[in-house]
Biotite code that builds the C-alpha atoms (Angstrom):
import biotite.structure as struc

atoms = struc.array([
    struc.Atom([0.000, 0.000, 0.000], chain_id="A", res_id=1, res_name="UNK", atom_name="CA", element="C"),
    struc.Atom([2.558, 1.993, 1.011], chain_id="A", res_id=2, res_name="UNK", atom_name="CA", element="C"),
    struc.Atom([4.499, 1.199, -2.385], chain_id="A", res_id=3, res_name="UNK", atom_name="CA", element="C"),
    struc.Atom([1.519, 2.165, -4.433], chain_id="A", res_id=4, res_name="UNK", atom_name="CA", element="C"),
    struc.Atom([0.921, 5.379, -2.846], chain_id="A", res_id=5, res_name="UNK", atom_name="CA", element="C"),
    struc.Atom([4.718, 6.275, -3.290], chain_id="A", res_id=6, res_name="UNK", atom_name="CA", element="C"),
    struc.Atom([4.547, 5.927, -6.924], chain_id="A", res_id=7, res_name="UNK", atom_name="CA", element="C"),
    struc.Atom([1.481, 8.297, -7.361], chain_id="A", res_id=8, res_name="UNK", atom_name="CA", element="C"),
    struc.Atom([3.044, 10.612, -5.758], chain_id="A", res_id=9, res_name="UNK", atom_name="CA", element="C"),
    struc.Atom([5.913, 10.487, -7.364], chain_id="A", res_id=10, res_name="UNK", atom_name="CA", element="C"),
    struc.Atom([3.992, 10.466, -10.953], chain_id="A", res_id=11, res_name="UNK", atom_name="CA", element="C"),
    struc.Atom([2.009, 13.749, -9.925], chain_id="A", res_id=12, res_name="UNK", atom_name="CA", element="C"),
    struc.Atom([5.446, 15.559, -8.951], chain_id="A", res_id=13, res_name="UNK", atom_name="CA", element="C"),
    struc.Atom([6.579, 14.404, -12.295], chain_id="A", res_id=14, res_name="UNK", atom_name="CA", element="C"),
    struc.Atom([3.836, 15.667, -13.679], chain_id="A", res_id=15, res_name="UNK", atom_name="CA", element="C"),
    struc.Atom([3.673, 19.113, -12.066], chain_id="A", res_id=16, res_name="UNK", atom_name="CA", element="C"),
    struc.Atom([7.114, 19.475, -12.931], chain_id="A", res_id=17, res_name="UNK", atom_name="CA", element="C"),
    struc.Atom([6.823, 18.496, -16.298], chain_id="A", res_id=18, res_name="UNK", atom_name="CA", element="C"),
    struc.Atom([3.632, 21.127, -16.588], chain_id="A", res_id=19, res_name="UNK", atom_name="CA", element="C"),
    struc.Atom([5.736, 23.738, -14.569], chain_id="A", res_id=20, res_name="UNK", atom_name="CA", element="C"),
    struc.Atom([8.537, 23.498, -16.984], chain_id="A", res_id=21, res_name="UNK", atom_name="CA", element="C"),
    struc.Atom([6.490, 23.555, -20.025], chain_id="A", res_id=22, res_name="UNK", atom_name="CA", element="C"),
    struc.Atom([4.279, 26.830, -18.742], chain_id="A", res_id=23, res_name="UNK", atom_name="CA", element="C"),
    struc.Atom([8.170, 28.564, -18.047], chain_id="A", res_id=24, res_name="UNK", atom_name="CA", element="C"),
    struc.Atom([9.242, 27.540, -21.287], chain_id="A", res_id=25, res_name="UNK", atom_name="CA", element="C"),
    struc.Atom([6.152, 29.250, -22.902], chain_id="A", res_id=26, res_name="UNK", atom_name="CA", element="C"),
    struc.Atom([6.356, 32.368, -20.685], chain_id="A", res_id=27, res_name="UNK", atom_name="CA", element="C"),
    struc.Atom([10.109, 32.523, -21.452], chain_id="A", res_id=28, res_name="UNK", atom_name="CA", element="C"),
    struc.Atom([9.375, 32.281, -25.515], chain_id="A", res_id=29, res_name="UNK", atom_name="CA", element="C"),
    struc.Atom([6.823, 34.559, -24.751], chain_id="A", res_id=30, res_name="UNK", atom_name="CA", element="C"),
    struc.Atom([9.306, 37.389, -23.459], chain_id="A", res_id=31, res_name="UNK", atom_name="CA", element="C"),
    struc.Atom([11.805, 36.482, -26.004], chain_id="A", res_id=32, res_name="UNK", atom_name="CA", element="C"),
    struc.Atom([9.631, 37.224, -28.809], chain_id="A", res_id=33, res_name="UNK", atom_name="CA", element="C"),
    struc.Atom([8.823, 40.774, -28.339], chain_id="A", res_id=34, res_name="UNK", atom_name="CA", element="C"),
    struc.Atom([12.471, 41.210, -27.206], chain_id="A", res_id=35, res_name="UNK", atom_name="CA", element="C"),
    struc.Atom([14.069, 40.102, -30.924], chain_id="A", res_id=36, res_name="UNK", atom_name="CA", element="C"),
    struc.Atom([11.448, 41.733, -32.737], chain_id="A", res_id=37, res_name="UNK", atom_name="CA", element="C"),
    struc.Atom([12.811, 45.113, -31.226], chain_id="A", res_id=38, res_name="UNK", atom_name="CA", element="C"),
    struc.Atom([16.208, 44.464, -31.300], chain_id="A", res_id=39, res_name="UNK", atom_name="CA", element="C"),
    struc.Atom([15.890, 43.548, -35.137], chain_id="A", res_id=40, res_name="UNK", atom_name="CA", element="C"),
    struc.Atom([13.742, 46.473, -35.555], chain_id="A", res_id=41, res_name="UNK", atom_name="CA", element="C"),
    struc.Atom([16.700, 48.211, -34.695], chain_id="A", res_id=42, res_name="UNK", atom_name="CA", element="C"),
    struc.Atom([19.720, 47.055, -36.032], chain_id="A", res_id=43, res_name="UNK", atom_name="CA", element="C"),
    struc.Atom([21.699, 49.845, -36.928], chain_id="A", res_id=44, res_name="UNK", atom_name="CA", element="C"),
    struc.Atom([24.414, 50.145, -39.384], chain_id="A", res_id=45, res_name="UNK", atom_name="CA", element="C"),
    struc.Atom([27.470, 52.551, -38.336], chain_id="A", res_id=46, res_name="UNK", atom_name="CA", element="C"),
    struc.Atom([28.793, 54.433, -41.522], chain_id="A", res_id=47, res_name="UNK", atom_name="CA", element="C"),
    struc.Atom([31.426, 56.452, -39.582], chain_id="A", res_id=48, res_name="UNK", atom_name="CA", element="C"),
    struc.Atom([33.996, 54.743, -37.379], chain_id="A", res_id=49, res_name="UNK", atom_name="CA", element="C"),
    struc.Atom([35.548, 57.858, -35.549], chain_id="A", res_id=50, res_name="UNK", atom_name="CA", element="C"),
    struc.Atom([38.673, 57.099, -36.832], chain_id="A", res_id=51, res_name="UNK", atom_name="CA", element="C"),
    struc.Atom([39.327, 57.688, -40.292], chain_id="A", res_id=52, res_name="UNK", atom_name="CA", element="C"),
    struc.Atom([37.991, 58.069, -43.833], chain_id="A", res_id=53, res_name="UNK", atom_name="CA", element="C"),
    struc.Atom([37.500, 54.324, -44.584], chain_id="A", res_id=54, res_name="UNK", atom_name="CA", element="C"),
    struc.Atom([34.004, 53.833, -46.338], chain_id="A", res_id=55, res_name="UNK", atom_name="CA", element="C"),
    struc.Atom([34.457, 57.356, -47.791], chain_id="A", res_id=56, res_name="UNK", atom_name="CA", element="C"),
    struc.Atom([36.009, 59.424, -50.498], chain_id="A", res_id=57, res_name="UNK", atom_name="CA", element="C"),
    struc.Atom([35.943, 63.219, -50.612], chain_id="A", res_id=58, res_name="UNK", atom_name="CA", element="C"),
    struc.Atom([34.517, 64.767, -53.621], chain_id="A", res_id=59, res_name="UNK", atom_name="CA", element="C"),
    struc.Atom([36.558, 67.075, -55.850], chain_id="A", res_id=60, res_name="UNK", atom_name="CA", element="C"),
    struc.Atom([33.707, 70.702, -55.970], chain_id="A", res_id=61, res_name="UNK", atom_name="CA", element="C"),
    struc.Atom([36.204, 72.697, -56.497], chain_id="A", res_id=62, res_name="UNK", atom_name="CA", element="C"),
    struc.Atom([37.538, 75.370, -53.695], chain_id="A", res_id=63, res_name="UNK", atom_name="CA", element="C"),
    struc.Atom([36.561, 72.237, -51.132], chain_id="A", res_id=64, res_name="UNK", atom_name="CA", element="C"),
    struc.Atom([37.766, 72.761, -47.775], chain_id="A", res_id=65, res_name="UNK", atom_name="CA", element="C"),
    struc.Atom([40.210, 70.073, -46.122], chain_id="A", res_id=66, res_name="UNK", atom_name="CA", element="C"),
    struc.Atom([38.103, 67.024, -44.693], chain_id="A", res_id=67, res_name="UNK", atom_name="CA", element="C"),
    struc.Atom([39.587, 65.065, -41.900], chain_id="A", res_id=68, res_name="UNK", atom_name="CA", element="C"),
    struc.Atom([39.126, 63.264, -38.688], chain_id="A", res_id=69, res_name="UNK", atom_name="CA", element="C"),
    struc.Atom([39.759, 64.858, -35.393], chain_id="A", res_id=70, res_name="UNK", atom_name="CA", element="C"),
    struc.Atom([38.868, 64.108, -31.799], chain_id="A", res_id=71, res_name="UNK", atom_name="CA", element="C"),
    struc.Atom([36.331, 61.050, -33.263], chain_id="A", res_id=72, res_name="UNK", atom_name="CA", element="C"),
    struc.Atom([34.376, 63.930, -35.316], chain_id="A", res_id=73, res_name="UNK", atom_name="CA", element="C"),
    struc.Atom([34.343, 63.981, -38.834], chain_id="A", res_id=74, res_name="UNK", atom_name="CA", element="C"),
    struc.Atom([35.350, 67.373, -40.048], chain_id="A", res_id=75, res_name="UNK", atom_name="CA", element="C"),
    struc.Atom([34.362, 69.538, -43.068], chain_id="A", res_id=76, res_name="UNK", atom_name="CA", element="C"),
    struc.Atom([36.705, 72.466, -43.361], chain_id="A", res_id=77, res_name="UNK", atom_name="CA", element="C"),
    struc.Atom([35.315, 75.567, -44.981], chain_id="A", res_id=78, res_name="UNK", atom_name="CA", element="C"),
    struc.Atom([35.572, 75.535, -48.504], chain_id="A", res_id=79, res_name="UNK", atom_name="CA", element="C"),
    struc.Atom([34.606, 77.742, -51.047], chain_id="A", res_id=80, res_name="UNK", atom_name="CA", element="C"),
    struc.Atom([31.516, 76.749, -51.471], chain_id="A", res_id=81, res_name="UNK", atom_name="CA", element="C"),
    struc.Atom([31.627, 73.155, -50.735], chain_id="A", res_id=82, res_name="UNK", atom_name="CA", element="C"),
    struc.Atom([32.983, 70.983, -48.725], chain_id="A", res_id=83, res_name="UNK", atom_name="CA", element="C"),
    struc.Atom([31.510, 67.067, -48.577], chain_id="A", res_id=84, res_name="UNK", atom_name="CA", element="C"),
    struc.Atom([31.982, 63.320, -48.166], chain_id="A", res_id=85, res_name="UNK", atom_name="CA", element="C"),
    struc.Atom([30.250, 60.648, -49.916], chain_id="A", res_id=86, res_name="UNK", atom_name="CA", element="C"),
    struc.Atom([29.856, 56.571, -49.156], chain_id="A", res_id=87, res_name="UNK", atom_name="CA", element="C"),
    struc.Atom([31.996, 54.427, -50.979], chain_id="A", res_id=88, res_name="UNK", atom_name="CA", element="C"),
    struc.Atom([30.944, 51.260, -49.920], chain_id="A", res_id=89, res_name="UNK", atom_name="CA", element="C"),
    struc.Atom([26.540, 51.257, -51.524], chain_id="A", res_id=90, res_name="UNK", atom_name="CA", element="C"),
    struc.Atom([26.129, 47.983, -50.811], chain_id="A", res_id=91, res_name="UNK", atom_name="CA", element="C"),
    struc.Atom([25.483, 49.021, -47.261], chain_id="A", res_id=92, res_name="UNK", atom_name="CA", element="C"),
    struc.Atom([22.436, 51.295, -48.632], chain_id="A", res_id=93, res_name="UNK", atom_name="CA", element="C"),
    struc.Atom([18.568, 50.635, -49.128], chain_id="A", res_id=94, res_name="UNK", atom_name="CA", element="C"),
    struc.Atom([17.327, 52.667, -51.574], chain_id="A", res_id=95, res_name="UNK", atom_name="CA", element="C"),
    struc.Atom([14.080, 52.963, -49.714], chain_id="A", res_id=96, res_name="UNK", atom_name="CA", element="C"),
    struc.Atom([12.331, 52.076, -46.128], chain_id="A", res_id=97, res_name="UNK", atom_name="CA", element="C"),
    struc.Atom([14.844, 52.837, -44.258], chain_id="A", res_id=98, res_name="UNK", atom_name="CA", element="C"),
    struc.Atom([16.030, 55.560, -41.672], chain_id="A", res_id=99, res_name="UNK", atom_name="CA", element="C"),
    struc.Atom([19.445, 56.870, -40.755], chain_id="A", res_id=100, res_name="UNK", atom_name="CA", element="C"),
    struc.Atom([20.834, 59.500, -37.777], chain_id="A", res_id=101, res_name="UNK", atom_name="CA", element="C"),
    struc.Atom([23.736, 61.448, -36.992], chain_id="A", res_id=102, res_name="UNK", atom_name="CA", element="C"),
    struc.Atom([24.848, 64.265, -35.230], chain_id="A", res_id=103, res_name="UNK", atom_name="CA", element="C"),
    struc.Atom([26.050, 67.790, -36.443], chain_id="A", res_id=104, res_name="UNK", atom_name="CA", element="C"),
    struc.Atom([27.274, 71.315, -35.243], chain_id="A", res_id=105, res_name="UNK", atom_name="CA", element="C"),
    struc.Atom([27.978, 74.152, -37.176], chain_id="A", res_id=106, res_name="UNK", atom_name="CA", element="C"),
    struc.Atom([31.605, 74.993, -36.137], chain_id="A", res_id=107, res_name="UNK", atom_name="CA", element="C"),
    struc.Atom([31.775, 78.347, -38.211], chain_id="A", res_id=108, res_name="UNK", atom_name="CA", element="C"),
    struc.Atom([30.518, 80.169, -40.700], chain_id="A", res_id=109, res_name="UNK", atom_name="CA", element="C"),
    struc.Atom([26.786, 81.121, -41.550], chain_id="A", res_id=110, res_name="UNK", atom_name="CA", element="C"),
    struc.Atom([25.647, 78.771, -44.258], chain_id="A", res_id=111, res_name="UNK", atom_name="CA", element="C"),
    struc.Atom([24.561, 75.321, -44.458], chain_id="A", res_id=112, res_name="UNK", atom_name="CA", element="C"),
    struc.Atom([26.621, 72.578, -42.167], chain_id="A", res_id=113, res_name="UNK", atom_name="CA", element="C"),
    struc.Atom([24.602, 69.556, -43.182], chain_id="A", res_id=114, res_name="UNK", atom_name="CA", element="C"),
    struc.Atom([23.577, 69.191, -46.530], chain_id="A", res_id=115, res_name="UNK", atom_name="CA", element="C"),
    struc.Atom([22.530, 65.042, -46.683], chain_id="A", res_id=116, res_name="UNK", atom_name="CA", element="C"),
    struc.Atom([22.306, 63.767, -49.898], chain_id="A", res_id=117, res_name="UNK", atom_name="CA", element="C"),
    struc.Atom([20.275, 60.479, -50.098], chain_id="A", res_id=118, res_name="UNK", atom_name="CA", element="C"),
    struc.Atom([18.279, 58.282, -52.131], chain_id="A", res_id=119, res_name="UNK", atom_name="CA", element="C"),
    struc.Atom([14.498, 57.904, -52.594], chain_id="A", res_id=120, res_name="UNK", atom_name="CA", element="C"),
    struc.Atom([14.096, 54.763, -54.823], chain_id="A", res_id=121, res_name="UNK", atom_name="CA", element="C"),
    struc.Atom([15.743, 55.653, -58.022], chain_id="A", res_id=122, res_name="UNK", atom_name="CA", element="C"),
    struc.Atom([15.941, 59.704, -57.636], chain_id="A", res_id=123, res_name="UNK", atom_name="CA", element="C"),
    struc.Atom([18.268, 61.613, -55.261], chain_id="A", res_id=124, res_name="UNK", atom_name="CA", element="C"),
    struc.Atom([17.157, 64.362, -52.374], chain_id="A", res_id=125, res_name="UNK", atom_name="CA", element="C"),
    struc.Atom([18.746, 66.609, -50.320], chain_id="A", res_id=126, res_name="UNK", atom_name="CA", element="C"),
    struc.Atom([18.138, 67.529, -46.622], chain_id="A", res_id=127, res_name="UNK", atom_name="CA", element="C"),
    struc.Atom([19.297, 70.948, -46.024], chain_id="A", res_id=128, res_name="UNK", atom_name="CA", element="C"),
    struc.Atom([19.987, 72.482, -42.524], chain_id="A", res_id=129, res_name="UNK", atom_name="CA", element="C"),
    struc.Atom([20.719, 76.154, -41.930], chain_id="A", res_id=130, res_name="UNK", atom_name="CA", element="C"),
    struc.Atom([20.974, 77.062, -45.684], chain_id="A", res_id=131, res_name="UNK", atom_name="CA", element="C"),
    struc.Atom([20.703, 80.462, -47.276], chain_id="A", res_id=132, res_name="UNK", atom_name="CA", element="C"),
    struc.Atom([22.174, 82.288, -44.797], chain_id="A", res_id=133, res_name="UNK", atom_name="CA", element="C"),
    struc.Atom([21.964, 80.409, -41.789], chain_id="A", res_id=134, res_name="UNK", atom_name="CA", element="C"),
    struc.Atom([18.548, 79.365, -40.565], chain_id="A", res_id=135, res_name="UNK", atom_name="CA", element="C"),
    struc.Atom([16.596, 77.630, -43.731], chain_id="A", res_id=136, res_name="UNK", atom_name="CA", element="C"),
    struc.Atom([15.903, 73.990, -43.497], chain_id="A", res_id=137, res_name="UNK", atom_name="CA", element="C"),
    struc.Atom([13.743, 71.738, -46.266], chain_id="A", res_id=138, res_name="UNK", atom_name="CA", element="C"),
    struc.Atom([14.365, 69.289, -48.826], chain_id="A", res_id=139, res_name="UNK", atom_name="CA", element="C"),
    struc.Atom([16.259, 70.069, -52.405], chain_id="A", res_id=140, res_name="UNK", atom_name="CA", element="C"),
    struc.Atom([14.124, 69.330, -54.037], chain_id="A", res_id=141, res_name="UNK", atom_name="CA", element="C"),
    struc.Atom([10.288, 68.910, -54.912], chain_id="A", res_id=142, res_name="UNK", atom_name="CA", element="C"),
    struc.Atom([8.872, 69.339, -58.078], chain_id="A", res_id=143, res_name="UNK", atom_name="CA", element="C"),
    struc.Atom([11.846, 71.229, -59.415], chain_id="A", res_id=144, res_name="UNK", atom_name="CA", element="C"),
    struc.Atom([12.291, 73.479, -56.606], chain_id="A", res_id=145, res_name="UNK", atom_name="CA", element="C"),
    struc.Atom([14.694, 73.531, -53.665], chain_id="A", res_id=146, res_name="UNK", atom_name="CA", element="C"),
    struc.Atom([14.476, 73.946, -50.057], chain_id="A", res_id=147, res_name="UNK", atom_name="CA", element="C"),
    struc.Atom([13.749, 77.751, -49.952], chain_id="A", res_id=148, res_name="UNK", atom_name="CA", element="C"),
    struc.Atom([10.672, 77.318, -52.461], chain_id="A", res_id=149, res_name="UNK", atom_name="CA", element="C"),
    struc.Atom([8.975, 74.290, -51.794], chain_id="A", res_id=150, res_name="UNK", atom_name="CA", element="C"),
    struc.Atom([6.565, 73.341, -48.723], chain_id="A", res_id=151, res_name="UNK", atom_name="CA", element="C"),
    struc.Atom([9.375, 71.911, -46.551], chain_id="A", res_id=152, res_name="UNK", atom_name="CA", element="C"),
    struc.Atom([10.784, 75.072, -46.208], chain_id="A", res_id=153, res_name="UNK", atom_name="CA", element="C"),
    struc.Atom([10.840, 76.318, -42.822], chain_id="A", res_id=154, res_name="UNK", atom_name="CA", element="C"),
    struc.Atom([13.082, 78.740, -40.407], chain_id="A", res_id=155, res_name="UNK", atom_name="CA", element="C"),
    struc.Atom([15.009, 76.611, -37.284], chain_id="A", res_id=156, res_name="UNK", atom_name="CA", element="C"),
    struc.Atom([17.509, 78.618, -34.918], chain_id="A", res_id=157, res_name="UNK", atom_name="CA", element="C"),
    struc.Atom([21.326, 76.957, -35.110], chain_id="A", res_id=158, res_name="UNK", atom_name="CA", element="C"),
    struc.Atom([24.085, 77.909, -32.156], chain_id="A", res_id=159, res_name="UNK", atom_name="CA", element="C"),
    struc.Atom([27.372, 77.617, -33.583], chain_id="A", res_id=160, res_name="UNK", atom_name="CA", element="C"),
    struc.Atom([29.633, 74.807, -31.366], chain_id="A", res_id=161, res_name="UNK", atom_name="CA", element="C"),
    struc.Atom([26.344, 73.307, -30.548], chain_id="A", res_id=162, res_name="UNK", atom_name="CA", element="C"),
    struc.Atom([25.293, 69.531, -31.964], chain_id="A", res_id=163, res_name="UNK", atom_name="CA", element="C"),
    struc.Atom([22.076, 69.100, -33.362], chain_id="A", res_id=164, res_name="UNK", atom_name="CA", element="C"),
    struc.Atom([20.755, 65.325, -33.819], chain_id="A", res_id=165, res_name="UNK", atom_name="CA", element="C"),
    struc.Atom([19.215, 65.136, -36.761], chain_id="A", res_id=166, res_name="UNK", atom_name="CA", element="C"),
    struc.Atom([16.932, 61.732, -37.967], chain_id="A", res_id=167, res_name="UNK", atom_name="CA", element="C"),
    struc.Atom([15.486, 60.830, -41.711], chain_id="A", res_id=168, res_name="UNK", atom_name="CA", element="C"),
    struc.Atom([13.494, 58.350, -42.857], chain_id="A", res_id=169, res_name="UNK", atom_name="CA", element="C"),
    struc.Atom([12.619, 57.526, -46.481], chain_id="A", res_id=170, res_name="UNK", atom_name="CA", element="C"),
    struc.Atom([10.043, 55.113, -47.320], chain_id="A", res_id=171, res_name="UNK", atom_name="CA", element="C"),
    struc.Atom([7.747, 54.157, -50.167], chain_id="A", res_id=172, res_name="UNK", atom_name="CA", element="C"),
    struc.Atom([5.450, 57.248, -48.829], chain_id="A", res_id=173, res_name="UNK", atom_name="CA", element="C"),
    struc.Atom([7.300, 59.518, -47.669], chain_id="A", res_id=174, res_name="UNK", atom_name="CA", element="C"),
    struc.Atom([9.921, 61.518, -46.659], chain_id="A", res_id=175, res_name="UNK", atom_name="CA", element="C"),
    struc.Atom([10.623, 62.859, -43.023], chain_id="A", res_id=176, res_name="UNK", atom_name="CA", element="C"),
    struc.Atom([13.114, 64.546, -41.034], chain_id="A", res_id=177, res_name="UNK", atom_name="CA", element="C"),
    struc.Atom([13.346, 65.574, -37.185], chain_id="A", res_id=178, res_name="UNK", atom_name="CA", element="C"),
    struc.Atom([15.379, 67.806, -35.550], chain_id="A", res_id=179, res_name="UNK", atom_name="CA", element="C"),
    struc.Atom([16.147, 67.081, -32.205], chain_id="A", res_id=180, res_name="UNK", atom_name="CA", element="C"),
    struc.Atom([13.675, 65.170, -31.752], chain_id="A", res_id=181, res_name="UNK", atom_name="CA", element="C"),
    struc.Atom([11.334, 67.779, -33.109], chain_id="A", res_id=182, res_name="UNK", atom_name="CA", element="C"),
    struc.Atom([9.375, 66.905, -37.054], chain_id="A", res_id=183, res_name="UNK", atom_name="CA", element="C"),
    struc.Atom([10.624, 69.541, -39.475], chain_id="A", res_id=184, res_name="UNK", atom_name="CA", element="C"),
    struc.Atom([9.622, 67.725, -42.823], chain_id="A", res_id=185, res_name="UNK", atom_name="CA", element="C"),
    struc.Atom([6.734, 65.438, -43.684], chain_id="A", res_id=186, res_name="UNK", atom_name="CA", element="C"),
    struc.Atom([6.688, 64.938, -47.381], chain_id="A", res_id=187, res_name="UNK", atom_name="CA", element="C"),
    struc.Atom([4.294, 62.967, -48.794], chain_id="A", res_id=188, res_name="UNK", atom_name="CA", element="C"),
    struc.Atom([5.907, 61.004, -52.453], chain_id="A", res_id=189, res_name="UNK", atom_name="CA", element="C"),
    struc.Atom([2.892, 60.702, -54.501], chain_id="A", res_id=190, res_name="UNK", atom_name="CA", element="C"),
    struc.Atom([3.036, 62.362, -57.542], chain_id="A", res_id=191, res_name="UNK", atom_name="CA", element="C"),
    struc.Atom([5.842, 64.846, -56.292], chain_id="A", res_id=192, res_name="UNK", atom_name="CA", element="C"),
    struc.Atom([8.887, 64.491, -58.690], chain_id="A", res_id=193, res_name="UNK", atom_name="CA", element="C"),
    struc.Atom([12.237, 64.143, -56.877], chain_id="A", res_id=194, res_name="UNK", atom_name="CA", element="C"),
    struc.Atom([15.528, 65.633, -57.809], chain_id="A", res_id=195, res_name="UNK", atom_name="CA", element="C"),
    struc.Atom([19.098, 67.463, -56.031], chain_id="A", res_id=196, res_name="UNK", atom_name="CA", element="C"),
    struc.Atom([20.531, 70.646, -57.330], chain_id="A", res_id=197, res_name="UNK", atom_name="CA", element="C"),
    struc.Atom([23.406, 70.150, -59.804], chain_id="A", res_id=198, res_name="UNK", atom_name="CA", element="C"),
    struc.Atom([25.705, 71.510, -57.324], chain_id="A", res_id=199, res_name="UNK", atom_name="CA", element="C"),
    struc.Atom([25.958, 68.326, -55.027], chain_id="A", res_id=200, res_name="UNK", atom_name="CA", element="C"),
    struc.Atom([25.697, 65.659, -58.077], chain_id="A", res_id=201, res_name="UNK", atom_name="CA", element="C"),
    struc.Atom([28.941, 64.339, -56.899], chain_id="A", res_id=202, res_name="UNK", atom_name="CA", element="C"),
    struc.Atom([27.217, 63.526, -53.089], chain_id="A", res_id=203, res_name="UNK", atom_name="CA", element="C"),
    struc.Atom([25.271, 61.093, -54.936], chain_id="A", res_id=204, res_name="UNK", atom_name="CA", element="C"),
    struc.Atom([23.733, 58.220, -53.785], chain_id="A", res_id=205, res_name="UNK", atom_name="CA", element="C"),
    struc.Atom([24.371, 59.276, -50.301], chain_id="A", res_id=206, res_name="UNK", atom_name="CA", element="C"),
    struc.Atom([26.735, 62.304, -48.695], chain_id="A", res_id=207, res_name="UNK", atom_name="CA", element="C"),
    struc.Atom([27.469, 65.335, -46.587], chain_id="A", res_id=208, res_name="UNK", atom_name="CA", element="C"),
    struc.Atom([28.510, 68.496, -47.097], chain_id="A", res_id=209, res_name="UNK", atom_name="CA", element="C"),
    struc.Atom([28.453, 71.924, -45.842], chain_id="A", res_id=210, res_name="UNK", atom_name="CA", element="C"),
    struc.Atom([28.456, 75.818, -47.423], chain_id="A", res_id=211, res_name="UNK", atom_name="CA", element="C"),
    struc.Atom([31.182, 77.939, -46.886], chain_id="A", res_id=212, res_name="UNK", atom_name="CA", element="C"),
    struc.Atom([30.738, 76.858, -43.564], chain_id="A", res_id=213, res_name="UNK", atom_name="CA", element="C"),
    struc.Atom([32.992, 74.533, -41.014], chain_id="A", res_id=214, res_name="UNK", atom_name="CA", element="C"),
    struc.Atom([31.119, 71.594, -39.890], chain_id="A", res_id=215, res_name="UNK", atom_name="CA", element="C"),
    struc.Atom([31.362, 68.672, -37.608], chain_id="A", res_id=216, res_name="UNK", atom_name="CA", element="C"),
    struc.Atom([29.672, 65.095, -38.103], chain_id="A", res_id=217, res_name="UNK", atom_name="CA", element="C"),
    struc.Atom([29.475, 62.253, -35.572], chain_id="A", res_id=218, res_name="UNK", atom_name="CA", element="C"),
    struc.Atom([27.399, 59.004, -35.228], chain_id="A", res_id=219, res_name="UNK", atom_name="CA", element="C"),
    struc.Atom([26.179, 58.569, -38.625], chain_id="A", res_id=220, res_name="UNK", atom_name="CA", element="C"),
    struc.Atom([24.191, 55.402, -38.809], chain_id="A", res_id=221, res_name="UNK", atom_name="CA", element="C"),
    struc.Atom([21.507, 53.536, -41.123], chain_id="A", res_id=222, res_name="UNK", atom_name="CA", element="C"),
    struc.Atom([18.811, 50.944, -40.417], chain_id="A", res_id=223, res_name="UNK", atom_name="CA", element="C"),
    struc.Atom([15.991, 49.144, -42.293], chain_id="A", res_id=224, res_name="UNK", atom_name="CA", element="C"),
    struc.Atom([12.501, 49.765, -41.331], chain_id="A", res_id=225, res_name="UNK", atom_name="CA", element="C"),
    struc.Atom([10.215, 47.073, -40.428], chain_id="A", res_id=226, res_name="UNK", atom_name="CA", element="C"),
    struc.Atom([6.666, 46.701, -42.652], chain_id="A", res_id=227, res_name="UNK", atom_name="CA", element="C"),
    struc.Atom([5.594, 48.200, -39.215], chain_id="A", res_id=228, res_name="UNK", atom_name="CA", element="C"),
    struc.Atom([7.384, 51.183, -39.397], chain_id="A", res_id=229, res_name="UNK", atom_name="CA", element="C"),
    struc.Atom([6.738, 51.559, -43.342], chain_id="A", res_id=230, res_name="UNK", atom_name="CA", element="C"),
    struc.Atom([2.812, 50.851, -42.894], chain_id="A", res_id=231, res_name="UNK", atom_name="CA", element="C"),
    struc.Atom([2.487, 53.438, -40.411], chain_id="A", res_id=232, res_name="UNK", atom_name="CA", element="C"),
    struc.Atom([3.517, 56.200, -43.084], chain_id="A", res_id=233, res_name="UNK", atom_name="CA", element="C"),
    struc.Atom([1.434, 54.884, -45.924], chain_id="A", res_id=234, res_name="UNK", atom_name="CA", element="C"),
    struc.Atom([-1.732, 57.710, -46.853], chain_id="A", res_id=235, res_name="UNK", atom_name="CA", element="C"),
    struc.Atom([-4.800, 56.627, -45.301], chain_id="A", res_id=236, res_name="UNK", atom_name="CA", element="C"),
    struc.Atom([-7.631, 55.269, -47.007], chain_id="A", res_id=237, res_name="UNK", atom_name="CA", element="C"),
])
C-alpha cells in the first residue's frame, strides 16, 4: 500500500514538474519574442567609425575645404563653397524604407553645415539644414524646386559649437526629417517628382557636405525599417 501510494506521488510531482517546466518555457518564448522583434527592428548600421575616412572618399567641388578626422568627429573644413563626403561602400544602402541618424554642429561660418544627400528609390534628395544664410531647413528638391521654395521650407535657430541630432526616414510614402527630436519635414511622395541641385551631383547616392561653412559630423548610422514602421507612413484610405 505503502508502495503504491509512493509511486502516485511520485507520478504527480513528475507531472507538475513536467507542466511547470512547459508553462516557463512558454512564458520565457513569450518574453523572447517581443524582445528580438525590437532588437531587429533596430539594427543599426554605423557608416562612420571615428577614426578615419574608410568607407568614404571626398569629392573634388572645387575650392573644397580640407576634410579630416579629429577628436572622433568627422570634419568639413570651410571651402569655397563646398565641402563634402560621400559613401563608398553602396552595398550598405537601401534605396528605400529605411532611416538613418547622426549628429552635427555648425563649427563656423553662416551657411549650411549639413547638406545630406540620399536616395528615394531611383531619384536623389537633399536635406538641407541652416541654408541660405543660416537658418533655412527643407528638402532640395520637390517638383523642381529647392528647399527655400517648396513646402518643406521652414526657419530653425542653429548655435554655432552646438550639436544638433538630426533623424530621416525615407520610405515608399514619404519623406521625413526631425530635428532634435522635433518633425521639421513630412513629405508625402505621390506624384511629387524628386531631384538634387546640380551643385551636389557628386554627393550622390548618399553624402554630406556643408556651405562655406565649417562643420562637424558624428554618429552617422543607417537601419531598415520594419513593414511596421513603413505601414504606419502609408496615406490613409
Amino acid at each position: 500500500m505503502l508502495v503504491t501510494i509512493f509511486t502516485v506521488s511520485t507520478a504527480s510531482v513528475s507531472a507538475d514538474n513536467q507542466t511547470g517546466q512547459n508553462a516557463k518555457s512558454k512564458t520565457t518564448q513569450t518574453k523572447k519574442s517581443p524582445d528580438s522583434k525590437k532588437k531587429k527592428a533596430q539594427k543599426w548600421i554605423s557608416l562612420f567609425n571615428g577614426k578615419n575616412l574608410h568607407g568614404w572618399k571626398v569629392p573634388q567641388f572645387g575650392g573644397e575645404g580640407e576634410v579630416h578626422v579629429q577628436n572622433g568627429n568627422l570634419i568639413l573644413e570651410m571651402g569655397v563653397d563646398l565641402t563634402g563626403v560621400t559613401i563608398t561602400d553602396t552595398k550598405k544602402l537601401p534605396l528605400t524604407n529605411y532611416e538613418v541618424e547622426l549628429e552635427a554642429m555648425r563649427v563656423d561660418g553662416n551657411d549650411f553645415f549639413c547638406g545630406l544627400t540620399f536616395p528615394v528609390k531611383k531619384d536623389p534628395c537633399s536635406l538641407i539644414l541652416g541654408g541660405w544664410g543660416g537658418s533655412l531647413c527643407g528638402l532640395s528638391s520637390i517638383d523642381g524646386d529647392d528647399a527655400s521654395q517648396n513646402s518643406t521650407t521652414s526657419f530653425q535657430t542653429f548655435k554655432k559649437k552646438q550639436w544638433y541630432k538630426i533623424r530621416l526616414q525615407v520610405t515608399d510614402h514619404k519623406i521625413q526629417a526631425w530635428l532634435d527630436g522635433k518633425r521639421i519635414i513630412d513629405q508625402n511622395l505621390k506624384d511629387r517628382k524628386i531631384t538634387i541641385r546640380h551643385e551636389v551631383e557628386l554627393s550622390k547616392p548618399f553624402g554630406i557636405t556643408s556651405f562655406s561653412t565649417t562643420a562637424a559630423l558624428k554618429n552617422i548610422k543607417l537601419r531598415k525599417l520594419t513593414k511596421q514602421e513603413i505601414d504606419k507612413t502609408a496615406p490613409r484610405k
